[in-house]
PQR file with spaces between the fields and no chain letter, atoms N, CA, C, O and H, PARSE charges and radii, in Angstrom:
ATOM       1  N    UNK     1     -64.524  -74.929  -17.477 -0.4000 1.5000
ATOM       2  CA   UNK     1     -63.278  -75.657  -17.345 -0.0000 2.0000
ATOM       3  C    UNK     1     -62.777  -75.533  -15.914  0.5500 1.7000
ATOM       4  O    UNK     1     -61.827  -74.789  -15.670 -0.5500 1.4000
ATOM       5  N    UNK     2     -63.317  -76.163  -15.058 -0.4000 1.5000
ATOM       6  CA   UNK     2     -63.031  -76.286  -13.818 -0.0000 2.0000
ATOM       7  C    UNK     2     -62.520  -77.564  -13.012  0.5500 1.7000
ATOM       8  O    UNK     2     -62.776  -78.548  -13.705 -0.5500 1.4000
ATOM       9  H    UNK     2     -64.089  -76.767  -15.257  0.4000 1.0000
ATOM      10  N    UNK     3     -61.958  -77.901  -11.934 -0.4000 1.5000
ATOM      11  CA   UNK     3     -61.332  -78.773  -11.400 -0.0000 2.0000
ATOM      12  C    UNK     3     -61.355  -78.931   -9.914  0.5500 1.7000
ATOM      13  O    UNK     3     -60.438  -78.426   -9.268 -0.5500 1.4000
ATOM      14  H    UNK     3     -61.750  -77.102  -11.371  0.4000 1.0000
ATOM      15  N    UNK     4     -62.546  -79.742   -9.158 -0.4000 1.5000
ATOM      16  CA   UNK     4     -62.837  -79.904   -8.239 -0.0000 2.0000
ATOM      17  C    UNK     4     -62.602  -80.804   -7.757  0.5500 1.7000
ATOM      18  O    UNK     4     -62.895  -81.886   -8.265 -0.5500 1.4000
ATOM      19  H    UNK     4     -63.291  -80.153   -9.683  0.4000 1.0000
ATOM      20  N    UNK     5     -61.605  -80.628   -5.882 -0.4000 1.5000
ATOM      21  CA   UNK     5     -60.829  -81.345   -5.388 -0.0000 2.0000
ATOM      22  C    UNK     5     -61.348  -81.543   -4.282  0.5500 1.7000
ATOM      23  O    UNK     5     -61.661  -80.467   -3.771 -0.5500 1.4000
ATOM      24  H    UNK     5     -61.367  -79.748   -5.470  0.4000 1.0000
ATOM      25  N    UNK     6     -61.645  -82.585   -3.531 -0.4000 1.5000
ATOM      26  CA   UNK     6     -61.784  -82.786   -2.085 -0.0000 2.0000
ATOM      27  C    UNK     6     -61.060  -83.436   -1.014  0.5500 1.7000
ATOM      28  O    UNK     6     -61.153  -84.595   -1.419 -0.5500 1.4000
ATOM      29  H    UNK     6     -61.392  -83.459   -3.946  0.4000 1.0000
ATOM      30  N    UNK     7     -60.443  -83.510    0.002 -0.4000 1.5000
ATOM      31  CA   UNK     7     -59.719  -83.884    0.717 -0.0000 2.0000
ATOM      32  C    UNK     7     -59.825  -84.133    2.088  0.5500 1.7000
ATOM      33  O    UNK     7     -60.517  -83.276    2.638 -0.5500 1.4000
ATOM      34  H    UNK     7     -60.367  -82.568    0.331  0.4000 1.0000
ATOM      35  N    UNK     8     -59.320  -85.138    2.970 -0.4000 1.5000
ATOM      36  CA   UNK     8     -59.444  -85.205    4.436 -0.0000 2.0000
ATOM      37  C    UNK     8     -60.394  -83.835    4.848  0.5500 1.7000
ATOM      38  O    UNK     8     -60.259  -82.705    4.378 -0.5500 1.4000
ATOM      39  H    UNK     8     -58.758  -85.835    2.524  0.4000 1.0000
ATOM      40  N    UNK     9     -61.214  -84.201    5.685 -0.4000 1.5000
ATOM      41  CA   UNK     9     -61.926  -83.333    6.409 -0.0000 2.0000
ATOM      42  C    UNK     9     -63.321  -83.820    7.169  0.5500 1.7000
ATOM      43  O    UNK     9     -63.844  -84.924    7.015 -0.5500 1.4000
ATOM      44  H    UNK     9     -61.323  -85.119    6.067  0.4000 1.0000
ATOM      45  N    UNK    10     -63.803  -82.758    8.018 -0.4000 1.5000
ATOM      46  CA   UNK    10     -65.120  -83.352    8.757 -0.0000 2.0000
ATOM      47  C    UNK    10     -66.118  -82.356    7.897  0.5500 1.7000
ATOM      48  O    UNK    10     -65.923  -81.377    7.177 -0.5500 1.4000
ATOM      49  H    UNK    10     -63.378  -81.862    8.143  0.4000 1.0000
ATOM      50  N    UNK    11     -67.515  -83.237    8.413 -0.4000 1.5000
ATOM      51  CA   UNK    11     -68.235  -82.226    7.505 -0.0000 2.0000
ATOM      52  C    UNK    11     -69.072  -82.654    6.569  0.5500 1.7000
ATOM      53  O    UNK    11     -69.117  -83.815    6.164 -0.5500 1.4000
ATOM      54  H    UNK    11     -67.673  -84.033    8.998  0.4000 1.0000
ATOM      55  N    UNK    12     -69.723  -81.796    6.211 -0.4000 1.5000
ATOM      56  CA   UNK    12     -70.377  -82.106    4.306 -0.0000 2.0000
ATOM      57  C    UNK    12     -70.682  -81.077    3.666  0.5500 1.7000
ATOM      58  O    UNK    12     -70.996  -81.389    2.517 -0.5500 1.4000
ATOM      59  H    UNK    12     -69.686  -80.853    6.540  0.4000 1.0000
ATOM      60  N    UNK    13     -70.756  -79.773    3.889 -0.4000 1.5000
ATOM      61  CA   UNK    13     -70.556  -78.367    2.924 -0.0000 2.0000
ATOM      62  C    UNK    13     -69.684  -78.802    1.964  0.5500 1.7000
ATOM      63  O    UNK    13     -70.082  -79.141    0.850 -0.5500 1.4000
ATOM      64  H    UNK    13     -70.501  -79.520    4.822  0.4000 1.0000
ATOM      65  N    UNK    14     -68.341  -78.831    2.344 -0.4000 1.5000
ATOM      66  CA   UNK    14     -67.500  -79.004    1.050 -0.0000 2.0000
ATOM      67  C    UNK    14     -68.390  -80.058    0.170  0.5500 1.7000
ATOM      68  O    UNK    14     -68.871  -79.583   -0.859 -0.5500 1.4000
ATOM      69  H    UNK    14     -68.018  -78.556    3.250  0.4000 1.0000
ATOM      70  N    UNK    15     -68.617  -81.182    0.401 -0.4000 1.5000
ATOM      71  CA   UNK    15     -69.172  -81.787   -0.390 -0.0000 2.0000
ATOM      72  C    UNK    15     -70.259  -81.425   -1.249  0.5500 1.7000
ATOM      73  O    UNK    15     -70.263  -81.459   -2.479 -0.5500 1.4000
ATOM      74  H    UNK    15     -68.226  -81.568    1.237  0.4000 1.0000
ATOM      75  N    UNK    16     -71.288  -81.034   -0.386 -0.4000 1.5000
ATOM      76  CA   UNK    16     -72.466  -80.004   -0.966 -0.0000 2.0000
ATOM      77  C    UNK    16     -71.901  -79.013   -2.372  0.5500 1.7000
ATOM      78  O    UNK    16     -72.513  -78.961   -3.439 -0.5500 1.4000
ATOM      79  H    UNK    16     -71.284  -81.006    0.614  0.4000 1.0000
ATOM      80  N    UNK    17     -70.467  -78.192   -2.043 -0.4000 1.5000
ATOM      81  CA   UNK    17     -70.397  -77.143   -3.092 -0.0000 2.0000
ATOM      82  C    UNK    17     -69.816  -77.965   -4.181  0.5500 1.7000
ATOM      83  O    UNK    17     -70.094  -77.879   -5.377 -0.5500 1.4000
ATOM      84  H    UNK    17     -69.970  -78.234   -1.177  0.4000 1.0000
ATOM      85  N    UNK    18     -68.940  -78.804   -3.594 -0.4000 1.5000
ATOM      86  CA   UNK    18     -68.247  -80.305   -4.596 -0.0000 2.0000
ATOM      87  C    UNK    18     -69.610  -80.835   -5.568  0.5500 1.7000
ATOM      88  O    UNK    18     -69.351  -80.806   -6.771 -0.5500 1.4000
ATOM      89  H    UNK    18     -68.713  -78.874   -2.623  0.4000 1.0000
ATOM      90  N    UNK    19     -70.802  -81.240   -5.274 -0.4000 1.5000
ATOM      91  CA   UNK    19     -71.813  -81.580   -6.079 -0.0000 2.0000
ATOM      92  C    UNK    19     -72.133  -80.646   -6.951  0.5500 1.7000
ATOM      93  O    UNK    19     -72.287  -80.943   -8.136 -0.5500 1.4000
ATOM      94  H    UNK    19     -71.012  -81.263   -4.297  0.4000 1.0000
ATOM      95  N    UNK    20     -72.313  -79.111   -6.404 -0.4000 1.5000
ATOM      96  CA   UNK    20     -72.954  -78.395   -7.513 -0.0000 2.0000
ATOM      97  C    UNK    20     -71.603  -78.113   -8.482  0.5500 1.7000
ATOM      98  O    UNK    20     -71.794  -77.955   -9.687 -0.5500 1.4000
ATOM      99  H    UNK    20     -72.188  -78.870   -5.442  0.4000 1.0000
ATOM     100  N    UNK    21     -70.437  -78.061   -8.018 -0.4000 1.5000
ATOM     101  CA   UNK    21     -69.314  -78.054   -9.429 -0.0000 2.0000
ATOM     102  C    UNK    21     -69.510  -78.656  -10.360  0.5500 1.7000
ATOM     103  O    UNK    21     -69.497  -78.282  -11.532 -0.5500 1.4000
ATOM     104  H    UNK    21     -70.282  -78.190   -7.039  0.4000 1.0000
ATOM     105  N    UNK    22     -69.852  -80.346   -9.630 -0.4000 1.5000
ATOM     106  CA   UNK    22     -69.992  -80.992  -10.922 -0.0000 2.0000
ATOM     107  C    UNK    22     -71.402  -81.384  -11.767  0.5500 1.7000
ATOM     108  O    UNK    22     -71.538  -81.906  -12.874 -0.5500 1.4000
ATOM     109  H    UNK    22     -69.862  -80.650   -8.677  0.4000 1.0000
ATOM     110  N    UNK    23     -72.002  -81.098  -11.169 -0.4000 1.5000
ATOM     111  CA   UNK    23     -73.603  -80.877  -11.883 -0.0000 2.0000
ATOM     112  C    UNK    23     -73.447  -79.679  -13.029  0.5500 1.7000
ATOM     113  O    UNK    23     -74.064  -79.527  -14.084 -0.5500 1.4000
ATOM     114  H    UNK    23     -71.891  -80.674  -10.270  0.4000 1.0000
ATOM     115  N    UNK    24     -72.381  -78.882  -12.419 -0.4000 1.5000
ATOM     116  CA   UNK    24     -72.116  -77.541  -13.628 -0.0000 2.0000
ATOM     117  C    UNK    24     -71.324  -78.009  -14.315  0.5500 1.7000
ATOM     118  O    UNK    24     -71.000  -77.324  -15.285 -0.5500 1.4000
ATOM     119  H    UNK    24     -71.880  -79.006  -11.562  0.4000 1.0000
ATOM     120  N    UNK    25     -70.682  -79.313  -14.145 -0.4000 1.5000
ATOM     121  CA   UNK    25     -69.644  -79.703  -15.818 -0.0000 2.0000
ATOM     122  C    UNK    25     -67.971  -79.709  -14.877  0.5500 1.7000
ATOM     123  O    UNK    25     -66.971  -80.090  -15.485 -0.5500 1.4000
ATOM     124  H    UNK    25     -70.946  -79.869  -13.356  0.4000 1.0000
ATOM     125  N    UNK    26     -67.895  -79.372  -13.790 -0.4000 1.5000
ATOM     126  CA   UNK    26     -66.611  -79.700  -13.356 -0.0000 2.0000
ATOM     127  C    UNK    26     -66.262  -81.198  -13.243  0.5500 1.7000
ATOM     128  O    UNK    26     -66.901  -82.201  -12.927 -0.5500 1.4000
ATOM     129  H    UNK    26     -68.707  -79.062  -13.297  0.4000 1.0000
ATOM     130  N    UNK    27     -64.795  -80.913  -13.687 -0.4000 1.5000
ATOM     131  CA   UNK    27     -64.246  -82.547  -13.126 -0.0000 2.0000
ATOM     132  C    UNK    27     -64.122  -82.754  -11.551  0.5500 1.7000
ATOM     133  O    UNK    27     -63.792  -81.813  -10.830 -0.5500 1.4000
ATOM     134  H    UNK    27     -64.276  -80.098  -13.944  0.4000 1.0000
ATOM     135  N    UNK    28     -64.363  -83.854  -11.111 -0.4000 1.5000
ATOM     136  CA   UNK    28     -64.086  -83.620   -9.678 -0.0000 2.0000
ATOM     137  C    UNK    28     -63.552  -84.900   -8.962  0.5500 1.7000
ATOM     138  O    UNK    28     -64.083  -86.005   -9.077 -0.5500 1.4000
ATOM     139  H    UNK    28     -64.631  -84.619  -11.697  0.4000 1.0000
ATOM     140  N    UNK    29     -62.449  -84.636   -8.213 -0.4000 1.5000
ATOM     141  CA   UNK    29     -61.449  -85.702   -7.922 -0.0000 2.0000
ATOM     142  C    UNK    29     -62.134  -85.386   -6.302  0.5500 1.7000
ATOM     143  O    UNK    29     -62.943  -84.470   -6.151 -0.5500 1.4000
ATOM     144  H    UNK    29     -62.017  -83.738   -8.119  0.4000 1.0000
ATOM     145  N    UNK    30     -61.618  -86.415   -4.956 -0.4000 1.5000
ATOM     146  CA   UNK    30     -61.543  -86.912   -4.067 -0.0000 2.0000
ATOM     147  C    UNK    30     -60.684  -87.755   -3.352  0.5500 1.7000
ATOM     148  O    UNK    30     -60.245  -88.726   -3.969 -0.5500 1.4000
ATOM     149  H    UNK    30     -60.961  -87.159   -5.078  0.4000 1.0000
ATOM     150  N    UNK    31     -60.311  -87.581   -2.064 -0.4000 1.5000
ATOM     151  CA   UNK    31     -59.308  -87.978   -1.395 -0.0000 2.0000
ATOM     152  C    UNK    31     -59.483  -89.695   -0.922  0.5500 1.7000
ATOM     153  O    UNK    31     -60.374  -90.092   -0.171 -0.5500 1.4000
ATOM     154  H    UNK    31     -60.667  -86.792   -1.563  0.4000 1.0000
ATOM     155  N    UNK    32     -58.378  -90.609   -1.575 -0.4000 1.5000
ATOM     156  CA   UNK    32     -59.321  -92.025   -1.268 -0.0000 2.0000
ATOM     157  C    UNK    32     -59.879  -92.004    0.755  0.5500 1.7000
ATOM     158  O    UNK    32     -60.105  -90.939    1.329 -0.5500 1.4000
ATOM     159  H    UNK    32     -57.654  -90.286   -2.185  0.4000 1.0000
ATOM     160  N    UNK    33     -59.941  -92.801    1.166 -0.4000 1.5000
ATOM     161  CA   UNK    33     -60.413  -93.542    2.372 -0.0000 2.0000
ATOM     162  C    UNK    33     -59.129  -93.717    3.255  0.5500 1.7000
ATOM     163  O    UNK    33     -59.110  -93.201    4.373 -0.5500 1.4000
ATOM     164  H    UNK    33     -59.758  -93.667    0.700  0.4000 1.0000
ATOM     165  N    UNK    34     -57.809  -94.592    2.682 -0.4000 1.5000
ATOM     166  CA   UNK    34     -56.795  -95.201    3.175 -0.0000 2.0000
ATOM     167  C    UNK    34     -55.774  -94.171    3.432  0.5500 1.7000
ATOM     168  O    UNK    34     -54.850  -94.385    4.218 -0.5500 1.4000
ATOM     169  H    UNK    34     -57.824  -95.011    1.775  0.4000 1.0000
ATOM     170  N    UNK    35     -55.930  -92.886    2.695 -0.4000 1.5000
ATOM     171  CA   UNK    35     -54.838  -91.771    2.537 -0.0000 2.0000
ATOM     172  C    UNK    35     -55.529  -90.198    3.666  0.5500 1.7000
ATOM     173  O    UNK    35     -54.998  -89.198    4.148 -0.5500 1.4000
ATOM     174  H    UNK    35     -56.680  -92.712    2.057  0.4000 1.0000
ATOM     175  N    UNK    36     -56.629  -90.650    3.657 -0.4000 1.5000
ATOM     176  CA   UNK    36     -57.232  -89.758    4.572 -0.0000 2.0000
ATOM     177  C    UNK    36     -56.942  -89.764    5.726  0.5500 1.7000
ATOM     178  O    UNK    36     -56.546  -90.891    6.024 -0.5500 1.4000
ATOM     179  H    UNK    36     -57.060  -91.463    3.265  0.4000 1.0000
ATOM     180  N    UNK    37     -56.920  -88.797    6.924 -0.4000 1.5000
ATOM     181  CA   UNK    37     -56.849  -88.814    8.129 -0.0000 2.0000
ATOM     182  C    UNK    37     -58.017  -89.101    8.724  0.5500 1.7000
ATOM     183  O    UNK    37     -58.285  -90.020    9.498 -0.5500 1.4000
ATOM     184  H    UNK    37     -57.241  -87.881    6.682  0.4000 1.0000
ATOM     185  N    UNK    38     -59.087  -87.731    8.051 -0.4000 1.5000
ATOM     186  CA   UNK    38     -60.164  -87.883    8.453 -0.0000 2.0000
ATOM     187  C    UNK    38     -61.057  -87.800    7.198  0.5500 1.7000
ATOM     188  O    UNK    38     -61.032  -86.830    6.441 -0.5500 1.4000
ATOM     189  H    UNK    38     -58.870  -86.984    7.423  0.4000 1.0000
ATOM     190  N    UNK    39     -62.069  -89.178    6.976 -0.4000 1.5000
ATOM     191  CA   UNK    39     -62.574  -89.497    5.450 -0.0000 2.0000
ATOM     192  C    UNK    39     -63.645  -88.767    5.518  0.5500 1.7000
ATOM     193  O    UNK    39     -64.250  -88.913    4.456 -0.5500 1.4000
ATOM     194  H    UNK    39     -62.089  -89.966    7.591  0.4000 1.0000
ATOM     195  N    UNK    40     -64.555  -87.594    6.661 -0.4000 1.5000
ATOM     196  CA   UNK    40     -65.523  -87.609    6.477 -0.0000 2.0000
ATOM     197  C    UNK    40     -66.068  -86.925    5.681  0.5500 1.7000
ATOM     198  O    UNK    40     -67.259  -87.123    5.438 -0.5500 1.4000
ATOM     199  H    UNK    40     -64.063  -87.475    7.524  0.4000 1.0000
ATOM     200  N    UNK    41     -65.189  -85.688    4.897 -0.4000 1.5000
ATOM     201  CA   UNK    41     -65.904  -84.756    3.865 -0.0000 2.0000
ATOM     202  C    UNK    41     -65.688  -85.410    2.945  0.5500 1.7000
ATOM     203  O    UNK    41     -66.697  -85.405    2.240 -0.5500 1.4000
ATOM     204  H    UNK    41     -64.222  -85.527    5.094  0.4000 1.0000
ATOM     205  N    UNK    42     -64.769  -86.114    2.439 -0.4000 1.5000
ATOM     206  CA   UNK    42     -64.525  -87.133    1.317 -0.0000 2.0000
ATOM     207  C    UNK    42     -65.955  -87.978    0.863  0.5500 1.7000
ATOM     208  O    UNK    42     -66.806  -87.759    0.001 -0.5500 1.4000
ATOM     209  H    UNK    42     -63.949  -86.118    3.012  0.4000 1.0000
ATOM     210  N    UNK    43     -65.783  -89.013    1.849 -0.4000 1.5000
ATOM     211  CA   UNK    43     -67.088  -90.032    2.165 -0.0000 2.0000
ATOM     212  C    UNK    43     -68.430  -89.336    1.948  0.5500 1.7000
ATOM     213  O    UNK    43     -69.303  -90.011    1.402 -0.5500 1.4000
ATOM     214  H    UNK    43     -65.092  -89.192    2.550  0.4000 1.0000
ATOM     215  N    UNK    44     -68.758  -87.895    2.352 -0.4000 1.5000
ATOM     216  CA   UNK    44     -70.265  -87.397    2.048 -0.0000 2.0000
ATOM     217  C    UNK    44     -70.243  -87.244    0.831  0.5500 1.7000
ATOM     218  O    UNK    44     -71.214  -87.449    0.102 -0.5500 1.4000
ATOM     219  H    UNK    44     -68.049  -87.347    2.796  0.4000 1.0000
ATOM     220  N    UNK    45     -68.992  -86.816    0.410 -0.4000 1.5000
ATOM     221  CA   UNK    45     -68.897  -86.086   -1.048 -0.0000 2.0000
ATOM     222  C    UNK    45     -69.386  -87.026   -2.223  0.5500 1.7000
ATOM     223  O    UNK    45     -70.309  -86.780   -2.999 -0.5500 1.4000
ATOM     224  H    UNK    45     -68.203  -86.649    1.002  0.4000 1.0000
ATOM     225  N    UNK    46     -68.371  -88.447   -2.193 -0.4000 1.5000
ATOM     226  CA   UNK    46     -68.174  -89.743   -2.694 -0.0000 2.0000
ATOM     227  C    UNK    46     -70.036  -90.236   -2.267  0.5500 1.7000
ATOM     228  O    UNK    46     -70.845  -89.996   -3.163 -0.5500 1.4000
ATOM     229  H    UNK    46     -67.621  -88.647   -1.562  0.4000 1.0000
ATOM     230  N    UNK    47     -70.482  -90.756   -1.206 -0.4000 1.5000
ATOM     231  CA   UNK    47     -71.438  -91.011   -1.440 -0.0000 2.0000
ATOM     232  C    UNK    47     -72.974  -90.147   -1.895  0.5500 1.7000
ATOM     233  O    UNK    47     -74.035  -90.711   -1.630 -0.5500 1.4000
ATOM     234  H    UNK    47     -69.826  -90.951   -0.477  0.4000 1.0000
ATOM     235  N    UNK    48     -72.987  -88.952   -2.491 -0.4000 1.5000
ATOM     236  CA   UNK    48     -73.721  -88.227   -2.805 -0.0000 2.0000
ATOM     237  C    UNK    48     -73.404  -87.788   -4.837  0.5500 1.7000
ATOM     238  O    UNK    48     -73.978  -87.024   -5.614 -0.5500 1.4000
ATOM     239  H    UNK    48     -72.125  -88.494   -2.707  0.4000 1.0000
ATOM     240  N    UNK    49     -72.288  -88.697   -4.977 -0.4000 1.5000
ATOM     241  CA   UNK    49     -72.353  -88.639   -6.251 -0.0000 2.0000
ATOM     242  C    UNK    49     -71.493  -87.387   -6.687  0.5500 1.7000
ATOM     243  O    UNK    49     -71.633  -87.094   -7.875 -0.5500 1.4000
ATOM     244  H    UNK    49     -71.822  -89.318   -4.346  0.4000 1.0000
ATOM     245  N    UNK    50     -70.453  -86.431   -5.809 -0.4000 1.5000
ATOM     246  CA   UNK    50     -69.916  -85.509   -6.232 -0.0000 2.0000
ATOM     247  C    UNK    50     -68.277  -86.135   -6.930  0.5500 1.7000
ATOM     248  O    UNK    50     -67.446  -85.727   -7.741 -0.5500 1.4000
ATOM     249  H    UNK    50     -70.339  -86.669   -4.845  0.4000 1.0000
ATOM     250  N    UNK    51     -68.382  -86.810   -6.434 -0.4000 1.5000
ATOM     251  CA   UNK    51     -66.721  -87.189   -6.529 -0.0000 2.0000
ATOM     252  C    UNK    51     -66.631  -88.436   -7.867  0.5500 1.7000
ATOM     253  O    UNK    51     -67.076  -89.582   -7.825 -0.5500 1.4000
ATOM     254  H    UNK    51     -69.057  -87.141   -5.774  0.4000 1.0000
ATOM     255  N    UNK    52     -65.877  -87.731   -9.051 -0.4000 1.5000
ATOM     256  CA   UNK    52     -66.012  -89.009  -10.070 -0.0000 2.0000
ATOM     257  C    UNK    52     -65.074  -90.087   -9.771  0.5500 1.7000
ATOM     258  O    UNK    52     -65.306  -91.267  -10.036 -0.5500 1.4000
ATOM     259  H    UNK    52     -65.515  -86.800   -9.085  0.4000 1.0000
ATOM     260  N    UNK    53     -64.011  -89.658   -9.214 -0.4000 1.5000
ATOM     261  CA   UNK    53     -62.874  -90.966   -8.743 -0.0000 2.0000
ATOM     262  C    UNK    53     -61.914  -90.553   -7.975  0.5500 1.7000
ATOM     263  O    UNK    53     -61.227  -89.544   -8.135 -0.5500 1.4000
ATOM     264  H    UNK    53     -63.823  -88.700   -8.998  0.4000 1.0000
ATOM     265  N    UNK    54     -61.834  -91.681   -6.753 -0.4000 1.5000
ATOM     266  CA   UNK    54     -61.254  -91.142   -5.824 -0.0000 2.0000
ATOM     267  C    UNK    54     -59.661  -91.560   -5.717  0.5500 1.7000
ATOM     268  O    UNK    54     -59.417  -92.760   -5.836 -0.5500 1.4000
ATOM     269  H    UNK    54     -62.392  -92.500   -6.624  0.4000 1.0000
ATOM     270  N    UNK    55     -58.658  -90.734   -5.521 -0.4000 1.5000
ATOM     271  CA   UNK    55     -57.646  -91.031   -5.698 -0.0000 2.0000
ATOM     272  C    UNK    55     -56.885  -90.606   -4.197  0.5500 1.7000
ATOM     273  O    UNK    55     -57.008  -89.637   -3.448 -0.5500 1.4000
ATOM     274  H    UNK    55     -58.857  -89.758   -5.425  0.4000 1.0000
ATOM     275  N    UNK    56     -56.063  -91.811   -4.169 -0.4000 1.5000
ATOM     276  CA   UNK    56     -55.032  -91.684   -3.083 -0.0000 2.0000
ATOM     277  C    UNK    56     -54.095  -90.133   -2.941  0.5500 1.7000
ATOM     278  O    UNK    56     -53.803  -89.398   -3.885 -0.5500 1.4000
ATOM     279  H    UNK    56     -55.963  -92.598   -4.777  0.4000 1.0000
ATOM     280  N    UNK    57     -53.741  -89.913   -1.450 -0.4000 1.5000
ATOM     281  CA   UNK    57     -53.046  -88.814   -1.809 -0.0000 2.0000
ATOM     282  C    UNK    57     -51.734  -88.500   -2.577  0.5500 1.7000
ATOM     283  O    UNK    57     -51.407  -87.496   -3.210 -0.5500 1.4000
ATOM     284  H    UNK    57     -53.978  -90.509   -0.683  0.4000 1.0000
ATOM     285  N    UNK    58     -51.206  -89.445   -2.376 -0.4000 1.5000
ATOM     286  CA   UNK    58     -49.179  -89.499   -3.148 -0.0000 2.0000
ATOM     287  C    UNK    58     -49.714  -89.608   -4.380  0.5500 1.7000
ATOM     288  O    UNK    58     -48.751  -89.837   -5.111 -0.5500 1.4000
ATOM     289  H    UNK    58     -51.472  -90.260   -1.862  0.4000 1.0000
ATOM     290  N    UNK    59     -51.129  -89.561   -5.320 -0.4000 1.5000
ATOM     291  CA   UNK    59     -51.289  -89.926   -6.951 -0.0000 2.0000
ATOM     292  C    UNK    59     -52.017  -88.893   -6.685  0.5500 1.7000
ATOM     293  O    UNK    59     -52.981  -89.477   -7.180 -0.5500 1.4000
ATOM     294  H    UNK    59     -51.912  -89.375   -4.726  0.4000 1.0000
ATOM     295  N    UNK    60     -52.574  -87.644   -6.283 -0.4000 1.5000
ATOM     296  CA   UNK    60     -53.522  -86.556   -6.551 -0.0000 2.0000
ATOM     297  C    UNK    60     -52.573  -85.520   -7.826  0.5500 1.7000
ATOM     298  O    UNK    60     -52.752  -85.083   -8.962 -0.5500 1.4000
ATOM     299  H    UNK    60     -51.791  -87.170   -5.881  0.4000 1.0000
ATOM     300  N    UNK    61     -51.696  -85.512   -6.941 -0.4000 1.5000
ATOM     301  CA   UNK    61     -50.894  -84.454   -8.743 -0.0000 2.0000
ATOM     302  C    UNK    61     -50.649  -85.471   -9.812  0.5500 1.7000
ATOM     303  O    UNK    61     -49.938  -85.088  -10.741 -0.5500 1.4000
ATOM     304  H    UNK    61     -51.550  -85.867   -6.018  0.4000 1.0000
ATOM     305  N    UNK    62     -50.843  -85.993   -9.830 -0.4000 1.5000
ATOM     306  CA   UNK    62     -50.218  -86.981  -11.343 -0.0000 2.0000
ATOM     307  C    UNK    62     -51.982  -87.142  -11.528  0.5500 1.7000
ATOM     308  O    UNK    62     -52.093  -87.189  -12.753 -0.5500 1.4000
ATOM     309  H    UNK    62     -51.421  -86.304   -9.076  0.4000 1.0000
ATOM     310  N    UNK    63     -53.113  -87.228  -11.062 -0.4000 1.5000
ATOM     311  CA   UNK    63     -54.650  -86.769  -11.141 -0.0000 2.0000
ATOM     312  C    UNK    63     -54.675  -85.411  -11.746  0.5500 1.7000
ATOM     313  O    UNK    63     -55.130  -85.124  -12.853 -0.5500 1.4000
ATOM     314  H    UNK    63     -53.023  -87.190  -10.066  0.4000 1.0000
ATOM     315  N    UNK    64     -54.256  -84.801  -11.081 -0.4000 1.5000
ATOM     316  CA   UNK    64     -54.846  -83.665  -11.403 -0.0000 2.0000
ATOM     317  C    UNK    64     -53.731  -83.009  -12.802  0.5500 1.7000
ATOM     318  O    UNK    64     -54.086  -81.984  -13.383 -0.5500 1.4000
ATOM     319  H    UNK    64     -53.886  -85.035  -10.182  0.4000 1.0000
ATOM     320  N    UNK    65     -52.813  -83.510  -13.088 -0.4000 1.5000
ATOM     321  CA   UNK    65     -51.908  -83.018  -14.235 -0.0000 2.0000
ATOM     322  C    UNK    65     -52.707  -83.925  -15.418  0.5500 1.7000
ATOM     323  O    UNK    65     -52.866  -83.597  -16.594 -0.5500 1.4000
ATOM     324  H    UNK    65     -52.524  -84.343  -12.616  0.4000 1.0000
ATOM     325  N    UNK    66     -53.173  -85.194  -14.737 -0.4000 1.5000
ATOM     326  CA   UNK    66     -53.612  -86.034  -16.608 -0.0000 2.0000
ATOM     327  C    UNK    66     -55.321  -85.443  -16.896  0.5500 1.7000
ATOM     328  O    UNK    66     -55.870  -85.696  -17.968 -0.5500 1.4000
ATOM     329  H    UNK    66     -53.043  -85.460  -13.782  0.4000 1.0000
ATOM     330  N    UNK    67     -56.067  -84.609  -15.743 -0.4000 1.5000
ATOM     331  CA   UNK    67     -57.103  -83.783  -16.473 -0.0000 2.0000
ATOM     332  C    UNK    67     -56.960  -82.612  -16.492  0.5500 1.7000
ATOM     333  O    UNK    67     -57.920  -81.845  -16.567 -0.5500 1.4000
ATOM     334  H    UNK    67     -55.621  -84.404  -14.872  0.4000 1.0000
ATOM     335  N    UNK    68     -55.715  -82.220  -16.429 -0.4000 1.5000
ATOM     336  CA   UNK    68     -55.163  -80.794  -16.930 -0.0000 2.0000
ATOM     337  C    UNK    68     -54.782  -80.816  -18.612  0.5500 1.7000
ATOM     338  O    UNK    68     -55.028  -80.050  -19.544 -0.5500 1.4000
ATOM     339  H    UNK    68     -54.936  -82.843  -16.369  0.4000 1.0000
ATOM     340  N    UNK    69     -54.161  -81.915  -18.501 -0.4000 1.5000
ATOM     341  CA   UNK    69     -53.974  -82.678  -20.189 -0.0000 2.0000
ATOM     342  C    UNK    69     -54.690  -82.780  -21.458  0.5500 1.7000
ATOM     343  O    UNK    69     -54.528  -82.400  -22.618 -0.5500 1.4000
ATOM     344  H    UNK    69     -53.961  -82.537  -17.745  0.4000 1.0000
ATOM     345  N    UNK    70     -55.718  -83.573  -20.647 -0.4000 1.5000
ATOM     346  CA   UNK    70     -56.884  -83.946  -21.207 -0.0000 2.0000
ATOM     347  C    UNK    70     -57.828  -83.157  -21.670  0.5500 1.7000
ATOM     348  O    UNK    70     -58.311  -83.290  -22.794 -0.5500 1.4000
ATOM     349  H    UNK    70     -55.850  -83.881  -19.705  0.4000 1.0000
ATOM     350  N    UNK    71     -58.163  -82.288  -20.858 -0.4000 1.5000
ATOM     351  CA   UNK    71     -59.650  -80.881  -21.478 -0.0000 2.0000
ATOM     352  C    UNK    71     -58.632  -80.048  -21.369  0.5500 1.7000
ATOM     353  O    UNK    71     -58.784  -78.852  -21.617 -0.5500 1.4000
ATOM     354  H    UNK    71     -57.771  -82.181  -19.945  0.4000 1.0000
C-alpha cells in the first residue's frame, strides 16, 4: 500500500525508483508538463511507463486524497 509521487525536476533516478514502485503494486502519480518548472524527471518517468496519470500541480492533493480513499 504505497503511493508514488513525482514532481518538477532534472534527471531520471527518481524516475528509475518511480518504475520499480510501481512494478511492486504502487500507485503512482506525476507532475503534469504545464505545472512543471522543470518537466524533466516527470517526462523520463511518464515516458518509461512509471507514472499512471499525470496530474497538474493545484489538483495533486485532491490526487492523492481520492487514492488515499480508494485502497
Amino acid at each position: 500500500n504505497a503511493l508514488g509521487i513525482i514532481m518538477t525536476g532534472m534527471g531520471k533516478d527518481g524516475a528509475a525508483e518511480l518504475a520499480e514502485m510501481r512494478r511492486q503494486g504502487a500507485r503512482t502519480l506525476g507532475q503534469d508538463a504545464d505545472s512543471c518548472i522543470v518537466y524533466g524527471m516527470p517526462r523520463a518517468a511518464f515516458e518509461m511507463g512509471a507514472v499512471q496519470k499525470q496530474v497538474p500541480l493545484n489538483k495533486m492533493a485532491e490526487a492523492i486524497n481520492e487514492l488515499a480513499l480508494k485502497y
